[in-house]
C-alpha positions in Angstrom: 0.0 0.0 0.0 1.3 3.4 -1.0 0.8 6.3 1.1 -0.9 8.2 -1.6 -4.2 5.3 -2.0 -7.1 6.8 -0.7 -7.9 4.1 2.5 -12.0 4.3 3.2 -12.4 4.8 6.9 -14.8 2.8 8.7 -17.5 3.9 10.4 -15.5 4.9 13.9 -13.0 6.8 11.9 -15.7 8.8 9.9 -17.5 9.5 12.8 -14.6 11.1 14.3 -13.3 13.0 11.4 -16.9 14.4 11.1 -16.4 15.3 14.6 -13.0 17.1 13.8 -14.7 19.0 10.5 -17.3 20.5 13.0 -14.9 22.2 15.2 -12.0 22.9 12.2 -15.5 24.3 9.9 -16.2 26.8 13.2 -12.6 28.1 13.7 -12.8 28.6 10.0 -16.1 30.7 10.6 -14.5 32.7 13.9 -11.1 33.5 11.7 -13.0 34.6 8.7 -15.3 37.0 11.1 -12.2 38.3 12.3 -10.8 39.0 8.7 -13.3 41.3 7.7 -13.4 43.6 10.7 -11.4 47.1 10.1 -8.5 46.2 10.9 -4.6 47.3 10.0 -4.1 44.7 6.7 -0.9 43.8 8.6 -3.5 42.1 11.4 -5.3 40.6 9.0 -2.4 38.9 7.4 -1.6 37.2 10.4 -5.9 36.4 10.7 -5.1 34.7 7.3 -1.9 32.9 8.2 -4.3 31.7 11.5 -6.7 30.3 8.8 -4.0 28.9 6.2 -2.6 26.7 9.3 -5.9 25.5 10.3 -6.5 23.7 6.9 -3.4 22.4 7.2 -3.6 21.1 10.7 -7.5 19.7 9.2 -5.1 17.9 7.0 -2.8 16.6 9.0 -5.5 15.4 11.6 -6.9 13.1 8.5 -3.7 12.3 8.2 -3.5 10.9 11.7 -6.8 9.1 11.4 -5.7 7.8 8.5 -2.4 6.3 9.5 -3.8 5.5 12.6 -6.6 3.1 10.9 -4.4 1.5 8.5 -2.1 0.3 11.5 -5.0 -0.7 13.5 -6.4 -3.1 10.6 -3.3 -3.7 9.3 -5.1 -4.9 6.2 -7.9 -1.7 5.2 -10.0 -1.1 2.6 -9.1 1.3 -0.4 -11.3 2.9 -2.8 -10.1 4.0 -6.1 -11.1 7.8 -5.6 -11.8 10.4 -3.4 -15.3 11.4 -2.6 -16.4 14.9 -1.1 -19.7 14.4 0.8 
């Protein structure tokens, strides 16, 4: 298995990362609030660099859960794309 196959989670693992979208999709909201008060632009670069390193660390968590399923199963399921839902 190559890092870069997409692994379907199971049901525990979706559950969670549904879990971890929730809270990542309301920082996203609180940043982007913050972004279009009148602010200096130099504050609102850093309210931007805030929101880039959110969707990374969203990333990364998937990442995690990820890694963290395939070592569980050792065997997991892969699918042969991505899907958004």
């Amino acid at each position: 298995m190559s890092r870069f196959d997409y692994v379907k989670f199971d049901e525990l693992t979706t559950i969670c990362m549904a879990n971890y979208k929730k809270i990542f999709t309301e920082l996203e909201e609180a940043l982007e609030s913050c972004i279009i008060l009148d602010l200096p632009e130099r504050e609102k670069e850093y309210w931007k660099a805030a929101l880039h390193y959110s969707e990374i660390s969203y990333a990364m968590v998937g990442k995690a859960l990820r890694d963290s399923q395939v070592t569980a199963d050792g065997q997991t399921n892969l699918q042969e794309e991505r899907g958004n839902e």
